[in-house]
C-alpha positions in Angstrom: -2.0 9.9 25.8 -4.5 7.3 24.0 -5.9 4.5 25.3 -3.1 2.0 23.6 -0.6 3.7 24.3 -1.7 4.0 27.7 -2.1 0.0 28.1 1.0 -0.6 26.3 3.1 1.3 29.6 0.7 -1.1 31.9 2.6 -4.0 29.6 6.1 -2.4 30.6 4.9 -1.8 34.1 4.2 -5.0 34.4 7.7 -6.7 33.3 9.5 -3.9 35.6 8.2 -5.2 38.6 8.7 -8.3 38.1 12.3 -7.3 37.6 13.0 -6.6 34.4 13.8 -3.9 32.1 11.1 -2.9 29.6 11.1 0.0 27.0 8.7 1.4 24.1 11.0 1.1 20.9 11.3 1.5 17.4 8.6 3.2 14.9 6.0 4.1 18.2 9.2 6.1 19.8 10.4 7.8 16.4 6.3 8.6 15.4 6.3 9.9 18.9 9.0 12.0 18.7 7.9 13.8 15.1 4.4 13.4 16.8 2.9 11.3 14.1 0.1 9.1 14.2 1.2 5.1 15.5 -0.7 2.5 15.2 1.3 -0.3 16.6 3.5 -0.1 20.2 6.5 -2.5 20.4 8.3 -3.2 23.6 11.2 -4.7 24.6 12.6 -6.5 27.1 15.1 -8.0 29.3 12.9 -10.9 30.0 13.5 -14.4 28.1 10.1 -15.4 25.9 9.3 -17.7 28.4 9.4 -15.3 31.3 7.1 -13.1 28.8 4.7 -16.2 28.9 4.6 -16.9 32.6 4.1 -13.3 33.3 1.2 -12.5 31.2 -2.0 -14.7 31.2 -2.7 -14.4 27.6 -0.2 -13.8 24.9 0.5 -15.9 21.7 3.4 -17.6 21.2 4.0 -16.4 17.8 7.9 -15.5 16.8 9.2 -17.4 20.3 11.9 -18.2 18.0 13.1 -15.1 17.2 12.6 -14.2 20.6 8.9 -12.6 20.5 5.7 -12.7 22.6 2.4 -10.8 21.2 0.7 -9.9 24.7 -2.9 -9.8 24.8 -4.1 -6.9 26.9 -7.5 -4.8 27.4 -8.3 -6.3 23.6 -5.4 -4.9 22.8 -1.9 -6.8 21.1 1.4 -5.5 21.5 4.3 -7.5 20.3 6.7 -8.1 23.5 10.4 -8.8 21.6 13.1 -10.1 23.9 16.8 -7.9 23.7 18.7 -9.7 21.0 21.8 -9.6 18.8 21.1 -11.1 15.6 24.2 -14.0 13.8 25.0 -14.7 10.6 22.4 -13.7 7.7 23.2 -16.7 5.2 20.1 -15.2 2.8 20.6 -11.8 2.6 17.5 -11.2 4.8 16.9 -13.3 8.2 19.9 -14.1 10.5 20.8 -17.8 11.0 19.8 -17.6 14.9 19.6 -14.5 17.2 21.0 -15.0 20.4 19.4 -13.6 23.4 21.2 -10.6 25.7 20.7 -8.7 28.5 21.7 -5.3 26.9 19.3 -2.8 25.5 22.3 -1.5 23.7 23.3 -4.6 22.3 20.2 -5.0 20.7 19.4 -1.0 19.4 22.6 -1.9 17.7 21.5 -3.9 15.7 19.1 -2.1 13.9 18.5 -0.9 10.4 18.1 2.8 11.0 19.3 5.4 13.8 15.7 7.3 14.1 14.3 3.5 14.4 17.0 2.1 17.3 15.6 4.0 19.7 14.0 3.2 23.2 11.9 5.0 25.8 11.7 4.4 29.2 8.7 4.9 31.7 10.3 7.6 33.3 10.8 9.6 29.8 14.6 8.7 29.6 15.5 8.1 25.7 17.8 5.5 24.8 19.6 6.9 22.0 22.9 5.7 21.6 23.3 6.4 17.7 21.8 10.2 17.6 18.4 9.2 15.8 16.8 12.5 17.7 19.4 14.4 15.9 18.5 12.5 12.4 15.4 13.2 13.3 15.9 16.9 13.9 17.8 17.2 10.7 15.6 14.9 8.7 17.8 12.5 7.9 18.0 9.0 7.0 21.2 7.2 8.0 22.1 3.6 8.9 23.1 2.4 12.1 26.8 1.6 12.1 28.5 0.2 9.0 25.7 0.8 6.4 27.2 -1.8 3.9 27.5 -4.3 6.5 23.7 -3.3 7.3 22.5 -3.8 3.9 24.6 -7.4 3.9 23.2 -8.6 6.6 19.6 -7.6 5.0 19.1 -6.1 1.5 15.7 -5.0 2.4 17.2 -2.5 4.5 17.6 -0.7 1.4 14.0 -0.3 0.2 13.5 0.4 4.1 15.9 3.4 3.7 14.2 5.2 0.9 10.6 4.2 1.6 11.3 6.5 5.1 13.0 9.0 2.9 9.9 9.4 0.8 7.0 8.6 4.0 8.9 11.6 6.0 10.4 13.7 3.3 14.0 13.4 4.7 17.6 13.5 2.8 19.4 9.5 2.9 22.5 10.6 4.3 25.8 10.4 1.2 27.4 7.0 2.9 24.4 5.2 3.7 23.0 6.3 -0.2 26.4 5.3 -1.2 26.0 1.8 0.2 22.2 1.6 -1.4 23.8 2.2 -4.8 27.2 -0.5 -3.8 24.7 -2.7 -2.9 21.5 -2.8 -4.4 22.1 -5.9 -6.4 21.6 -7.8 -3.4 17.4 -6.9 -3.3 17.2 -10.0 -5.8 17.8 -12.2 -3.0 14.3 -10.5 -1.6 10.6 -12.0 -1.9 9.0 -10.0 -4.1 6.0 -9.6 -1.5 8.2 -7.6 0.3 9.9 -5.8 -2.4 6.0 -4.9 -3.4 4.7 -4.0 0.0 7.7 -1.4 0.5 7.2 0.1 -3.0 3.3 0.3 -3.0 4.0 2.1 0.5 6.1 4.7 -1.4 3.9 4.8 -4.1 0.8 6.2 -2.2 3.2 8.4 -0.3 5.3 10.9 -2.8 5.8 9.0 -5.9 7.5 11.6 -7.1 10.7 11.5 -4.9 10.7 7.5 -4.9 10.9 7.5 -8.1 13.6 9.9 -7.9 15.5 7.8 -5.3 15.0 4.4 -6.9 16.1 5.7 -10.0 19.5 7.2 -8.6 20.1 4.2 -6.2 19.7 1.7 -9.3 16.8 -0.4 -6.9 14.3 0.7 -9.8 15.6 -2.6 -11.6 14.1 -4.5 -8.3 10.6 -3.3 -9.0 10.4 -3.0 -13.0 11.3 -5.3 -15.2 14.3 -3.9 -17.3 13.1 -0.5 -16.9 13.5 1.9 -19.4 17.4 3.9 -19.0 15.2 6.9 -20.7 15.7 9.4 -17.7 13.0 12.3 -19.5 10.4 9.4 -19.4 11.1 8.8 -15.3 10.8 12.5 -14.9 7.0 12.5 -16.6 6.4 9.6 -14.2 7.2 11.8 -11.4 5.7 14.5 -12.2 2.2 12.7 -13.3 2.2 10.6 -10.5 3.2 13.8 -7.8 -0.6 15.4 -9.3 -2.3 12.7 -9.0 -4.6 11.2 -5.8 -3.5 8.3 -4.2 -4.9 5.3 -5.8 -2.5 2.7 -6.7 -3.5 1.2 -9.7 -4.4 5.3 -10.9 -0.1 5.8 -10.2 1.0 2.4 -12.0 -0.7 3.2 -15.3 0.4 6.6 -14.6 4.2 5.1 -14.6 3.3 2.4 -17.5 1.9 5.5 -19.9 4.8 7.8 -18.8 7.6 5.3 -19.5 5.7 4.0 -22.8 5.3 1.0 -21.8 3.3 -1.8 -24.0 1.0 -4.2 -22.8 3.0 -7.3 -23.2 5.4 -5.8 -20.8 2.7 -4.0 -18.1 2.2 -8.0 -18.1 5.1 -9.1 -17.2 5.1 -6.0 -14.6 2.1 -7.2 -13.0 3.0 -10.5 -12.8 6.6 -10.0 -11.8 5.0 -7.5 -9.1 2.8 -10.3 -7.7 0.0 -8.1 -7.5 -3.3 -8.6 -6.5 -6.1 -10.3 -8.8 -8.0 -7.4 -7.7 -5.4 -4.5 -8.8 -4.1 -6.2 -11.6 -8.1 -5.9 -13.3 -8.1 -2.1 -12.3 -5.2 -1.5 -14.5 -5.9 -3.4 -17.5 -9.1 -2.0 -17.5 -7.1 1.2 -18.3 -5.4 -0.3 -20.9 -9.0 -1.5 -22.3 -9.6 2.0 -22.0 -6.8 3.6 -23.9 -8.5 4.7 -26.7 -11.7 6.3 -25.1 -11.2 10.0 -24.6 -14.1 11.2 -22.0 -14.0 14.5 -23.9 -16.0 12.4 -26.8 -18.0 10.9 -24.4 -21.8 12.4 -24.1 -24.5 11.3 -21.5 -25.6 7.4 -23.1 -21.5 6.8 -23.6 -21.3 7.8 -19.5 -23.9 5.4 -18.9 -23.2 2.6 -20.7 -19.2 3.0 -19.7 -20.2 3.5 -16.0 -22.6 0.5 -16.2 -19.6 -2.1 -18.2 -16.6 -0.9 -16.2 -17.9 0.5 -13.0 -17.5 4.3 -11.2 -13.9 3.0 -10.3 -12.6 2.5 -13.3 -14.5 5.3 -14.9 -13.0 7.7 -12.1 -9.3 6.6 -13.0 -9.7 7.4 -16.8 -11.0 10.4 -16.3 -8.2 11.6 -13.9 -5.1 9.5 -16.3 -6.8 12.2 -19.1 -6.3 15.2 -16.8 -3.0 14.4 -15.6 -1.9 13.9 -18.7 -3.6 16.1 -21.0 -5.5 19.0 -18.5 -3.3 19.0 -15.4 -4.7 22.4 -14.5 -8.5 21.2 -14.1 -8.0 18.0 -12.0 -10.9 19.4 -9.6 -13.2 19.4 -13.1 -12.4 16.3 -13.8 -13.1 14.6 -10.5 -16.4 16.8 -10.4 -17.7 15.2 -13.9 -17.2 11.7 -12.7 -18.7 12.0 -9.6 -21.4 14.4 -11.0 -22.3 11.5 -13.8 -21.9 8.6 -10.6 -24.9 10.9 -9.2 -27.2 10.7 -12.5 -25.8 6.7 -13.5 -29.1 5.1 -13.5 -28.8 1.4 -13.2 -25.5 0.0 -11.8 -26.4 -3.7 -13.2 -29.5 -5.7 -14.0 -30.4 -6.1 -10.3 -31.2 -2.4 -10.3 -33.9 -3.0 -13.3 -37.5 -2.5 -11.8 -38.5 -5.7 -13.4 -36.8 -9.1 -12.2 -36.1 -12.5 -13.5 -39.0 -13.9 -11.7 -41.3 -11.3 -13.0 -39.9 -11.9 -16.7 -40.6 -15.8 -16.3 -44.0 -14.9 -15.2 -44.6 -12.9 -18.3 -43.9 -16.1 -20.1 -40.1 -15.8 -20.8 -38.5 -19.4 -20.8 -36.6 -19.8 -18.1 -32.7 -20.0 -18.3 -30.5 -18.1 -20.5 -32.9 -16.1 -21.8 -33.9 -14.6 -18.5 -30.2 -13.3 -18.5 -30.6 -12.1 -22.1 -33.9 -9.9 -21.8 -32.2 -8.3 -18.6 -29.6 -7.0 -20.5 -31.7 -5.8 -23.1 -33.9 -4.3 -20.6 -30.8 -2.4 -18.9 -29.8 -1.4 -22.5 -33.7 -0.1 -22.7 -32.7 1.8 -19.4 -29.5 3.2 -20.4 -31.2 4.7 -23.5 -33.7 6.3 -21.3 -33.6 5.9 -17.5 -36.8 7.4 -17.2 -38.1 4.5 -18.5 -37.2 1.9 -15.3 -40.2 0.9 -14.0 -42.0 -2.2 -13.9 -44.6 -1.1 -16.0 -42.9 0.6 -19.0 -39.9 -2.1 -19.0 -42.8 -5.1 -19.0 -44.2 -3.2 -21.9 -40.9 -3.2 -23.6 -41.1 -7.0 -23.4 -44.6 -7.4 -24.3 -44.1 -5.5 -28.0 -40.4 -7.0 -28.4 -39.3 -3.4 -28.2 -35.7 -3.3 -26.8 -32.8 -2.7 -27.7 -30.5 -5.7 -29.0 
């Protein structure tokens, strides 16, 4: 047993005696069970929030109104949820008010998935009332109860569903993919944060069979933008993305090449996605990109690439080449970029030997063409990085010879 697991039974401990019933549940039960890593411990309870509060000395009051404490304990934070039945979901994705019970039934029922409504006691007892050990056993994915009426009451559920058929490599059980494919209109009533953080989950998991599963279920429409009804093209998107490392914006262009995709509409992809400033750059680089082949490229075309775009970026076209064009010599590729990251010279003009202050002592004006003789120097550089030192580079300057 680890050290948060251990303190998260002192925070069940504690609410037992003081009279209440306390459990482990949810994902820490089922990754214990398939003995998995966890990384977050949830409990819950019998105890109202405010008993929660009065009990523990320091806890944050976050989600008291859906009925749950986060309890601060040996620098540690476990969120402490109160047994609950949930009422009416008027959006699609949050109920209208939960109303607070006394049953640990009552509230494993209503839950999205049998291997996630379960609950373990201190004294090893499983609460399992919907056979999620079995689904477990038998890898499978399966609502609890009604699965359209699940879905109704939240149309995330859906994504939920297939992202843990994808993260564990189980089968969705026929009614509950049934329901996904009855139902899936409904994910337009979802934020597309949510929709995104679901799908980038299965996308650095096994593309390959979320792909699959979104495309059967008819939720691919939730994460493209009118995708493409061409089911050969899906299939290379698969396969690509299944050989590939898990790098996200590496798998989207993988997708966007695969399905033929133009740049107009990666746009709208991006944008509709909501994705990062950060990611968004990484795969329009790729796009800037297209037409370099790194099979052309020879030692000063490295360079100067790896100096404009970064080893990132660098790293990604080399492997989109491989996938697509040299699948068996993925390792070769990866080698070259990293062997050429080795040799890269000068990463920008901070990594000259000469500085601005030492170019403005020479007698260069100060201002913009500071910027503009560091360039040419790191041209200078690229051309022959034997030449970075201060000496040969404040030669260069002297005789005016550098490249333009």
């Amino acid at each position: 047993m680890d050290r948060t697991e251990a303190v998260a039974w002192q925070v069940v401990e504690a609410l037992e005696q003081a009279g209440h019933e306390a459990y482990l549940v949810g994902g820490c039960v089922r990754d214990k069970l398939l003995q998995r890593p966890i990384y977050d411990y949830d409990i819950t309870t019998s105890a109202r929030p405010e008993e929660v509060l009065a009990l523990f000395p320091h806890t944050l009051p976050i989600g008291m109104k859906h009925g749950t404490v986060t309890v601060c304990e040996a620098d540690l934070q476990f969120e402490v949820t109160t047994f609950r039945t949930d009422g009416e979901y008027k959006d699609g994705r949050r109920p209208s008010e939960v109303v607070f019970v006394r049953s640990l039934l009552d509230d494993l029922a209503r839950r999205d998935l049998t291997i996630n409504a379960l609950a373990l006691g201190r004294d090893g007892t499983l609460h399992d009332p919907f056979d999620g050990q079995l689904d477990l056993l038998e890898k499978r994915i399966r609502a609890v109860g009604d699965p359209l009426l699940r879905f109704e009451e939240d149309a995330l559920r859906m994504l939920r569903a297939i992202r843990f058929a994808v993260q564990l490599q189980f089968v969705i059980e026929e009614e509950t993919l049934q329901a996904i494919r009855e139902e899936s209109y409904r994910l337009r009533q979802i934020s597309r944060e949510r929709i995104r953080e679901e799908w980038h989950k299965m996308l650095l998991s096994h593309p390959d069979t979320a792909l699959d599963l979104l495309r059967q279920t008819d939720t691919l429409r939730s994460i493209f933008s009118r995708p493409t009804l061409a089911v050969a093209r899906w299939e290379r998107a698969a396969a690509w993305t299944a050989l590939s490392p898990p790098d996200l914006a590496l798998r989207y262009c993988l997708i966007f090449f695969a399905i033929e995709t133009d740049e107009p509409r990666m746009e709208k992809n991006l944008q509709g996605l909501k994705l990062s400033t950060a990611l968004k750059r990484e795969i329009r680089e790729q796009y800037a990109l297209q037409a370099e082949s790194p099979v052309d490229w020879n030692d000063l075309r490295w360079r100067q690439l790896l100096f404009t775009h970064g080893y990132g970026a660098i790293w990604r076209k080399c492997l989109l080449y491989a996938v697509m064009h040299d699948a068996q010599r993925l390792d070769y590729w990866t080698a070259l970029a990293e062997e050429h990251r080795k040799r890269q010279p000068i990463w920008g003009t901070s990594d000259l030997a000469l500085t601005g202050l030492d170019l403005i002592a020479c007698g260069i004006e100060e201002g913009p063409h500071v910027g503009q003789w560091l360039k040419r120097l790191a041209q200078a550089v690229l051309q022959d990085p034997s030449s970075n030192d201060s000496q040969t580079l404040l030669q260069l300057v002297q005789s005016g010879q550098v490249v333009e």
